[in-house]
DRENDRENVO-173628 format. One record per residue: residue number from 1; x, y, z of N, C-alpha, C, O, CB in turn. Coordinates in pm, whole numbers. Each point is the difference from the previous one (the first is absolute). Glycine has a CB too. Layout:
! residues N
pt seq=NUM n_c1=X n_c2=Y n_c3=Z ca_c1=X ca_c2=Y ca_c3=Z c_c1=X c_c2=Y c_c3=Z o_c1=X o_c2=Y o_c3=Z cb_c1=X cb_c2=Y cb_c3=Z;
...
This chain:
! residues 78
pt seq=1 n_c1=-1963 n_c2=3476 n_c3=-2294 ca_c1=-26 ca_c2=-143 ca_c3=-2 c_c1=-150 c_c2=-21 c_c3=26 o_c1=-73 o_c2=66 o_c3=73 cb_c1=311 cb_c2=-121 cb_c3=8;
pt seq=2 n_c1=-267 n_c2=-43 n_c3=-151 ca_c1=-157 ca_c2=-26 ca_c3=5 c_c1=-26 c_c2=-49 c_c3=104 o_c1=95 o_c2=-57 o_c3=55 cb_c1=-131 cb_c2=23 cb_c3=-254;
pt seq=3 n_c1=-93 n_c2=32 n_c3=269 ca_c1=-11 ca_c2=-22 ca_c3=134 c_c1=-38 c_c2=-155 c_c3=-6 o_c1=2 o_c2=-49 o_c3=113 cb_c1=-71 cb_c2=304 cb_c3=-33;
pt seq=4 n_c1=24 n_c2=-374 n_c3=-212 ca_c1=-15 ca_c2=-120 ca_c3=-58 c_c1=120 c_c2=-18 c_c3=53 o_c1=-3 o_c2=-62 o_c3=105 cb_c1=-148 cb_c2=57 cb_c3=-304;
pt seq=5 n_c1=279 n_c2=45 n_c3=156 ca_c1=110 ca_c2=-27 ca_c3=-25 c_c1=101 c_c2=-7 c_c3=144 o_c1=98 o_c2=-74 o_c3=13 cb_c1=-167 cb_c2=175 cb_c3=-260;
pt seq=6 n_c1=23 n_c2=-16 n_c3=335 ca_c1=31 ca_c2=6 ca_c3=124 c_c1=-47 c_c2=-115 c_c3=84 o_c1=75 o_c2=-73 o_c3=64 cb_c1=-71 cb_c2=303 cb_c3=-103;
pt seq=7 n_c1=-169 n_c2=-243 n_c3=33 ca_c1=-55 ca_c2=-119 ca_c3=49 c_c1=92 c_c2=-135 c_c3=-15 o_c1=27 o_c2=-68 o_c3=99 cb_c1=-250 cb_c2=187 cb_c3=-155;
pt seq=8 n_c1=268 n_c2=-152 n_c3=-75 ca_c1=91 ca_c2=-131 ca_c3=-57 c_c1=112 c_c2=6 c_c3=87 o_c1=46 o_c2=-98 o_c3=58 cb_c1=-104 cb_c2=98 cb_c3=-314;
pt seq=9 n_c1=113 n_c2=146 n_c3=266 ca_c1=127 ca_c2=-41 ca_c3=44 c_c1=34 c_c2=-25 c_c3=138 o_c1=110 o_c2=-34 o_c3=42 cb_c1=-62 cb_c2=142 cb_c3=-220;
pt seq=10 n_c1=-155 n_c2=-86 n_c3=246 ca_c1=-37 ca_c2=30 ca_c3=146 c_c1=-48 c_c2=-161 c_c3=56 o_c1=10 o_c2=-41 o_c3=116 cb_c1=-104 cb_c2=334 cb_c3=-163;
pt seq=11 n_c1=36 n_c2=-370 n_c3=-78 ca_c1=-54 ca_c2=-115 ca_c3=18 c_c1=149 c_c2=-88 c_c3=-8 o_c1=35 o_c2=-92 o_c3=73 cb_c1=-309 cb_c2=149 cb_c3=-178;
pt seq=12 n_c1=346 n_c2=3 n_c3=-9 ca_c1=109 ca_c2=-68 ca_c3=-22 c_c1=102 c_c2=-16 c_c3=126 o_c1=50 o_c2=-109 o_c3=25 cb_c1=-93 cb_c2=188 cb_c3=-262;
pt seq=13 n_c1=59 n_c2=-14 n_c3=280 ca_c1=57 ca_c2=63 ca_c3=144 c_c1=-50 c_c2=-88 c_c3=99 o_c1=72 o_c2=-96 o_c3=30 cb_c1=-73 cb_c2=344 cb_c3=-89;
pt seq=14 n_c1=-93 n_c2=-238 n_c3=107 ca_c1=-89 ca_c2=-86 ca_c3=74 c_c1=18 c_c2=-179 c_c3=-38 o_c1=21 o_c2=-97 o_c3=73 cb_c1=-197 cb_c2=336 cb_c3=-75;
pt seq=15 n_c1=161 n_c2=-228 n_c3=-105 ca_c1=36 ca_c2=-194 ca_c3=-13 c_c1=143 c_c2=-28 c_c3=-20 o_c1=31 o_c2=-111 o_c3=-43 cb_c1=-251 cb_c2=50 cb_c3=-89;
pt seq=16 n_c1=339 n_c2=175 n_c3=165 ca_c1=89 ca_c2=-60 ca_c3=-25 c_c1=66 c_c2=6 c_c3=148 o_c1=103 o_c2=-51 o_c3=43 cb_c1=-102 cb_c2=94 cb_c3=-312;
pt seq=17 n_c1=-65 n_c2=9 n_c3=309 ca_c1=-15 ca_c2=4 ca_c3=200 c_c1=-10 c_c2=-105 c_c3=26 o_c1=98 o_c2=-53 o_c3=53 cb_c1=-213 cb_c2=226 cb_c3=12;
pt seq=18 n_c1=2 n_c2=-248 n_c3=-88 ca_c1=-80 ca_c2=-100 ca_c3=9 c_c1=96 c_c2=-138 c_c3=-33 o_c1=22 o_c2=-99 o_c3=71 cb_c1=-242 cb_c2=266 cb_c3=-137;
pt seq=19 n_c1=259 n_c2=-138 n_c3=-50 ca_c1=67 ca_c2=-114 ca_c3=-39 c_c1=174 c_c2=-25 c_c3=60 o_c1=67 o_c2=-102 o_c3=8 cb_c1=-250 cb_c2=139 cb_c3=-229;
pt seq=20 n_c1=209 n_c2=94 n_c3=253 ca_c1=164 ca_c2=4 ca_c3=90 c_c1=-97 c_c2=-72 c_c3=137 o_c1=5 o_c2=-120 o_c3=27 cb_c1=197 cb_c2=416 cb_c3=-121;
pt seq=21 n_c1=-248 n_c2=-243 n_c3=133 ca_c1=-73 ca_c2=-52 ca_c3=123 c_c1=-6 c_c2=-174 c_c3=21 o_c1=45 o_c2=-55 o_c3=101 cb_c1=-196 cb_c2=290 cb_c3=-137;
pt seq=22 n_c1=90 n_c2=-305 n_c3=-72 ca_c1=-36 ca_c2=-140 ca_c3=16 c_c1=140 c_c2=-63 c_c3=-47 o_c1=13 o_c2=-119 o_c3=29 cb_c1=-294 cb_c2=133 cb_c3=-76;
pt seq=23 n_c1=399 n_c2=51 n_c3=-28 ca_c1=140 ca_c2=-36 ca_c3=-28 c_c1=23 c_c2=-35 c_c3=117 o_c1=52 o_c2=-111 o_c3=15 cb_c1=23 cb_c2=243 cb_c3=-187;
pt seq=24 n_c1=-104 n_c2=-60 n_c3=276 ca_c1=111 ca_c2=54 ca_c3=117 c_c1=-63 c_c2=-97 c_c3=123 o_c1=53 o_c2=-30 o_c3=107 cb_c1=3 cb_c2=333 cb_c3=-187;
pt seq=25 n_c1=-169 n_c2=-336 n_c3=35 ca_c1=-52 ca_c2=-137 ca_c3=110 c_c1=68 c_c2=-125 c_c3=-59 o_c1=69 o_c2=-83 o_c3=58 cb_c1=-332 cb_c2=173 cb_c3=4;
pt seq=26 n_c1=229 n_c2=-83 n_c3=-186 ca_c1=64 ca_c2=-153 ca_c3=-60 c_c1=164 c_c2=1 c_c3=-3 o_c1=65 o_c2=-96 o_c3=-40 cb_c1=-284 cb_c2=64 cb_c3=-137;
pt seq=27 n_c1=258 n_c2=117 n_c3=210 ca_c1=151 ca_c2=-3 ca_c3=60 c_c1=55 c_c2=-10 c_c3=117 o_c1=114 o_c2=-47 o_c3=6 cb_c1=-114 cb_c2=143 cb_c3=-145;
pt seq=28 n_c1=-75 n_c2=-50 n_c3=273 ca_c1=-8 ca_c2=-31 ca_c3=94 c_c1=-41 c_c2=-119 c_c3=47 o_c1=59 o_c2=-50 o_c3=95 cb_c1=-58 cb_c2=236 cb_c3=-111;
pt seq=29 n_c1=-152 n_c2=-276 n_c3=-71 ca_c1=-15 ca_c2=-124 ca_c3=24 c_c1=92 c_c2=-78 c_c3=-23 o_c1=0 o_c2=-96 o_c3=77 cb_c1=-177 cb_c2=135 cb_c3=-102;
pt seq=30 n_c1=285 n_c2=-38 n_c3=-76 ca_c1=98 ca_c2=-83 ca_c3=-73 c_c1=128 c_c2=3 c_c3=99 o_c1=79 o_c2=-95 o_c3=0 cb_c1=-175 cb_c2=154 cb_c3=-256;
pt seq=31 n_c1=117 n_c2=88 n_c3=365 ca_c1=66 ca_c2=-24 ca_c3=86 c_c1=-30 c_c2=-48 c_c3=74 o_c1=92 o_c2=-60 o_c3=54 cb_c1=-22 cb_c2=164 cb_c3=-95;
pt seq=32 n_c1=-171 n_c2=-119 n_c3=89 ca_c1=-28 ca_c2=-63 ca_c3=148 c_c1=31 c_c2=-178 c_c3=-48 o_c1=69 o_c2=-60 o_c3=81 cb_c1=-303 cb_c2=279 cb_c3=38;
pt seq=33 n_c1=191 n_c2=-294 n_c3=-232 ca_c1=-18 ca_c2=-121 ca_c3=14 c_c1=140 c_c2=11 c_c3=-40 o_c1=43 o_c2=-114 o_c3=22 cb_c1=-296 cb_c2=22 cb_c3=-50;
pt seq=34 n_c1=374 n_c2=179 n_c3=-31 ca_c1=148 ca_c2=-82 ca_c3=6 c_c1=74 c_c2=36 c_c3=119 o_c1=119 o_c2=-26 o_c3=19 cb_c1=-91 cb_c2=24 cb_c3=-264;
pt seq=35 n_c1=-106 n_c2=62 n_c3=322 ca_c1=50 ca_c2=29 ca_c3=167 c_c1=12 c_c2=-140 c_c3=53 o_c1=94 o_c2=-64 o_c3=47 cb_c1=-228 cb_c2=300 cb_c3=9;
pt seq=36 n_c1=-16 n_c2=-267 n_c3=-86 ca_c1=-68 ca_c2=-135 ca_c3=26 c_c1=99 c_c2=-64 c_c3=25 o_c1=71 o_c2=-5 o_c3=100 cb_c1=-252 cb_c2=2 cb_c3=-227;
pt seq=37 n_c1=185 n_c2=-68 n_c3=-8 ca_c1=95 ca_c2=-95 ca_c3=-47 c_c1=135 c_c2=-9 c_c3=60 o_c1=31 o_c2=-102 o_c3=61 cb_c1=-150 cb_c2=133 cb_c3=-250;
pt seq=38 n_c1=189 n_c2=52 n_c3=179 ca_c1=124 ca_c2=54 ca_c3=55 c_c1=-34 c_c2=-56 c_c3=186 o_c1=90 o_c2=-71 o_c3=45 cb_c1=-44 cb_c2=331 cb_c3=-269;
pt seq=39 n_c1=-116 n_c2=-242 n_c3=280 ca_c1=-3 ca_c2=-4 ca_c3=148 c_c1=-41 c_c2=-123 c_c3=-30 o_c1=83 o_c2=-27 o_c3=87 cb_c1=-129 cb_c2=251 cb_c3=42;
pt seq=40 n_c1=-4 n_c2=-339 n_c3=-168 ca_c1=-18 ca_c2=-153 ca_c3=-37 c_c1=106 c_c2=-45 c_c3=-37 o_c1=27 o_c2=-114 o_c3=36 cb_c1=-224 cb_c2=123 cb_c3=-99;
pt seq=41 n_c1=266 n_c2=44 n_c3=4 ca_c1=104 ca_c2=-111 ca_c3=-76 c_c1=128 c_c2=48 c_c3=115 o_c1=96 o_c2=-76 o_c3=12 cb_c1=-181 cb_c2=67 cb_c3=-344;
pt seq=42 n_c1=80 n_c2=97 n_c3=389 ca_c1=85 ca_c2=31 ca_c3=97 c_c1=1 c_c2=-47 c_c3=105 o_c1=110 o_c2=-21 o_c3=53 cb_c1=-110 cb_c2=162 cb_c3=-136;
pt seq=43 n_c1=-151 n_c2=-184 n_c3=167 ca_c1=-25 ca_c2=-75 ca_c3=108 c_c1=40 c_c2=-173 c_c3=-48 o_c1=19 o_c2=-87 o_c3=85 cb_c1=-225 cb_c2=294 cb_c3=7;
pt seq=44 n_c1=212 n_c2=-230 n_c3=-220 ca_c1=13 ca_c2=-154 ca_c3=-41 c_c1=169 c_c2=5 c_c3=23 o_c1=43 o_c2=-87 o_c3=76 cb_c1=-276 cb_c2=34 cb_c3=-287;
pt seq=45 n_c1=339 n_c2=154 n_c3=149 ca_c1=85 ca_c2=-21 ca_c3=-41 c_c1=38 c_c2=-15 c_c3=197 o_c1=15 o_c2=-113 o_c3=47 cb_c1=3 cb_c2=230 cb_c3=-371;
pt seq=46 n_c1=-10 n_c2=-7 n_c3=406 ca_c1=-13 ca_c2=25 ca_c3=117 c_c1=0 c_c2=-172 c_c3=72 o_c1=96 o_c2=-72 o_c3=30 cb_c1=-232 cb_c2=345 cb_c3=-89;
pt seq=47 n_c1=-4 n_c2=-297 n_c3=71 ca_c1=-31 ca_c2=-128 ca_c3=68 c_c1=88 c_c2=-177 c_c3=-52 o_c1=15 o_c2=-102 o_c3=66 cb_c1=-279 cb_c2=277 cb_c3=-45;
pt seq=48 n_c1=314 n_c2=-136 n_c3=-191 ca_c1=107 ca_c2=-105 ca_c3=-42 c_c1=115 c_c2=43 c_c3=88 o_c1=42 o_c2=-85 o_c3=79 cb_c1=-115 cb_c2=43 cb_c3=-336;
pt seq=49 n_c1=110 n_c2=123 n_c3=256 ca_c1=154 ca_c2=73 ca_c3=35 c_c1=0 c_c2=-66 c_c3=170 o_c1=93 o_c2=-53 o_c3=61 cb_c1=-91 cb_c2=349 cb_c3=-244;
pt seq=50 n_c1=-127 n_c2=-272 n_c3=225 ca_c1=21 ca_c2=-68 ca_c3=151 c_c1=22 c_c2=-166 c_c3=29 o_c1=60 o_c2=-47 o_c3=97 cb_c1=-217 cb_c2=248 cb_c3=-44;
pt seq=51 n_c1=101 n_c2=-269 n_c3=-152 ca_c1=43 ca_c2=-113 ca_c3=30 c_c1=114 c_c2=-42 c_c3=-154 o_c1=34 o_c2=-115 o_c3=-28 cb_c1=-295 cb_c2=58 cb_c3=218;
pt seq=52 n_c1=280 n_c2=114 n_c3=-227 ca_c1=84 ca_c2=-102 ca_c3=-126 c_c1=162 c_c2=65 c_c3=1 o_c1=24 o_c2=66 o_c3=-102 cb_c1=-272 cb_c2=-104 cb_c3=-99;
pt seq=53 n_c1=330 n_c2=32 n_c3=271 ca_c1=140 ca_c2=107 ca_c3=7 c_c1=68 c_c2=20 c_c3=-149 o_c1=51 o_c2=107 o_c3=-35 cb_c1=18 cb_c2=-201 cb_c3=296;
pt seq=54 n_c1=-74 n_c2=14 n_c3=-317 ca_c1=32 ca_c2=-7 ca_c3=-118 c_c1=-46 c_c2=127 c_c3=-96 o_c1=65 o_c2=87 o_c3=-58 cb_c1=-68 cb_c2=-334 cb_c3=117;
pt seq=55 n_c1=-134 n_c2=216 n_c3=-50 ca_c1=-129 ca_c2=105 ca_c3=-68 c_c1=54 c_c2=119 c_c3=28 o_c1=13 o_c2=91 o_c3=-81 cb_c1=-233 cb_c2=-213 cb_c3=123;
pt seq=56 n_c1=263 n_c2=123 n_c3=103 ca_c1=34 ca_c2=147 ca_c3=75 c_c1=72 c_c2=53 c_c3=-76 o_c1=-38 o_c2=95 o_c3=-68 cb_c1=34 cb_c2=-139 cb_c3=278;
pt seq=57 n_c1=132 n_c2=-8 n_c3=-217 ca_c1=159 ca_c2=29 ca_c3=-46 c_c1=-7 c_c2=28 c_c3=-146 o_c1=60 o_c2=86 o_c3=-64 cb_c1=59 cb_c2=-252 cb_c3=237;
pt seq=58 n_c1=-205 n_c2=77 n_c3=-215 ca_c1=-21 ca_c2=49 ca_c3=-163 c_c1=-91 c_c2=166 c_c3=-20 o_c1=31 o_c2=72 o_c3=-95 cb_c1=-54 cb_c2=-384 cb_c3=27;
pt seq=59 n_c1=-70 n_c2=348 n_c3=152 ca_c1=-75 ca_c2=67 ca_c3=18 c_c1=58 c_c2=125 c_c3=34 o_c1=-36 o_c2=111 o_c3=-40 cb_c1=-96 cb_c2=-287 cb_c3=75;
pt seq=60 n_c1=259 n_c2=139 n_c3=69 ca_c1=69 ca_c2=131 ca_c3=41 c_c1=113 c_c2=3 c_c3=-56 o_c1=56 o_c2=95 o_c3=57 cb_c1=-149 cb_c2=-75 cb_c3=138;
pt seq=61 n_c1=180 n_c2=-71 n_c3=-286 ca_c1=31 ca_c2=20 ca_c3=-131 c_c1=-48 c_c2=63 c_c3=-119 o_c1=68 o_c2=65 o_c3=-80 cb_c1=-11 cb_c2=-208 cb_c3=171;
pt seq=62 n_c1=-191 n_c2=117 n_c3=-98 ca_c1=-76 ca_c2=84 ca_c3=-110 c_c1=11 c_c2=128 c_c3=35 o_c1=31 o_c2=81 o_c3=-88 cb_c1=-191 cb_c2=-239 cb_c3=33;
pt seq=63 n_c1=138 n_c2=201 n_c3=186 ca_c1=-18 ca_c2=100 ca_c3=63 c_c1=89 c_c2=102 c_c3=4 o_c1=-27 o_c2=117 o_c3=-26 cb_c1=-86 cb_c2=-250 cb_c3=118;
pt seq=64 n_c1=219 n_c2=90 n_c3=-60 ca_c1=155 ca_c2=37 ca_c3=-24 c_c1=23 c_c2=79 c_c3=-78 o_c1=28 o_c2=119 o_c3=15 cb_c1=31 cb_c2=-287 cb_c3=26;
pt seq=65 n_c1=-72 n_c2=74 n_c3=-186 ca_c1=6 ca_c2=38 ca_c3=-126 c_c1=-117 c_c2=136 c_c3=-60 o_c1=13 o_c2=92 o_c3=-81 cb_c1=84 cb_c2=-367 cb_c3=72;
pt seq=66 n_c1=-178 n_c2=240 n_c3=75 ca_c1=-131 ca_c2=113 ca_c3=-33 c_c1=-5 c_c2=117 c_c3=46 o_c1=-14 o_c2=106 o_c3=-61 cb_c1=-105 cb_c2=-257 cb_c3=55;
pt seq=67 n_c1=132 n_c2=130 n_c3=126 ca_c1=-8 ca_c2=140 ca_c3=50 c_c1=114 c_c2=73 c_c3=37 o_c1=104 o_c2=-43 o_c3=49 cb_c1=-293 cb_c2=-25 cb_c3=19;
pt seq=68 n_c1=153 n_c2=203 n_c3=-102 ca_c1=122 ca_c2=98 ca_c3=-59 c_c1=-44 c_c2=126 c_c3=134 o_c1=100 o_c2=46 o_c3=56 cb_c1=-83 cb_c2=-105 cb_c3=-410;
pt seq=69 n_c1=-137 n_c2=106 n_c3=400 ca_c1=34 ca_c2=83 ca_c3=86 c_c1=-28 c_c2=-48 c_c3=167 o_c1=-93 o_c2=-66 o_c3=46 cb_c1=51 cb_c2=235 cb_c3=-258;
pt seq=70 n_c1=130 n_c2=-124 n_c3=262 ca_c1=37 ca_c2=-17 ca_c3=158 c_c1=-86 c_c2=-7 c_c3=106 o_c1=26 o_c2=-49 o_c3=110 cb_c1=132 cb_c2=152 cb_c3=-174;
pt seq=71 n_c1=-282 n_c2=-44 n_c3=24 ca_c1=-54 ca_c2=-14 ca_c3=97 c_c1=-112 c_c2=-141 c_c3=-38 o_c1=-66 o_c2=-50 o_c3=90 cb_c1=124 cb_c2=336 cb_c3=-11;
pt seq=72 n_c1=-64 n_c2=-321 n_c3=-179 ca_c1=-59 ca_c2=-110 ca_c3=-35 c_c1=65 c_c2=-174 c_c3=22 o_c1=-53 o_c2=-111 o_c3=8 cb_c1=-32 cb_c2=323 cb_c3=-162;
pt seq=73 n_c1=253 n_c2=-152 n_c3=157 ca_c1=127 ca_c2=-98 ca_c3=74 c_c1=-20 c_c2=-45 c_c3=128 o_c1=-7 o_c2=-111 o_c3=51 cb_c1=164 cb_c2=227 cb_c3=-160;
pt seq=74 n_c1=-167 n_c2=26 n_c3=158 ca_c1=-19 ca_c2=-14 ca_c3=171 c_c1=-140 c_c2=-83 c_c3=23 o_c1=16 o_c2=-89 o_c3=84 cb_c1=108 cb_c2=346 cb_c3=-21;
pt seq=75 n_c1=-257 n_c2=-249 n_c3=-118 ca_c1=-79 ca_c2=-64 ca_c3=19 c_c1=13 c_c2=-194 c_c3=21 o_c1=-53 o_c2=-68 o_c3=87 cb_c1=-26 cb_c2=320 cb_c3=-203;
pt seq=76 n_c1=165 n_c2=-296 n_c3=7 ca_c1=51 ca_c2=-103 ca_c3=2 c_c1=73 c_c2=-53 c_c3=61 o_c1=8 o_c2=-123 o_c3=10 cb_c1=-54 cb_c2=163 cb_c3=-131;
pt seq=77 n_c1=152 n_c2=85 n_c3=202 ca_c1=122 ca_c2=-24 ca_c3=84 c_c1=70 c_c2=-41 c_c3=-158 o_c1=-23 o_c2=-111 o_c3=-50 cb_c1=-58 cb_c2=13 cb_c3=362;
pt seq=78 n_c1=146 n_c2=174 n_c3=-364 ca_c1=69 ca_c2=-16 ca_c3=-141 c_c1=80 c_c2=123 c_c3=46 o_c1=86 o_c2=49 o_c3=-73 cb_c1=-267 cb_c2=-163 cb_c3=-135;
């Protein structure tokens, strides 16, 4: 193999490092802000549930229905 030819592939190698690399931030950024979100809309749903009983009951109905493993039940008292 030509040593031109080695250089390319070595470069090739190198930017595809590079580019898994900046994937793997912009995927991690995209988790953190639907973490985000998730802990916002959870503190909203949370803070309705305390004053609206209604809200509650509908809320822990959804809940009911949703969640399927046990230890995620128990969190709810489900």
């Amino acid at each position: 193999m030509s040593s031109k030819l080695e250089q390319l592939k070595e470069k090739q190698l190198q930017l595809n490092n590079r580019i898994k690399l900046e994937e793997n931030k912009l995927k991690a950024k995209d988790r953190k802000i639907e973490t985000r979100k998730k802990i916002l809309i959870g503190a909203m749903v949370l803070k309705k549930m305390e004053n609206d009983d209604e809200y509650k009951d509908k809320v822990m109905q959804g809940l009911d229905k949703y969640l399927t493993v046990e230890r995620d039940r128990k969190t709810f008292g489900l």
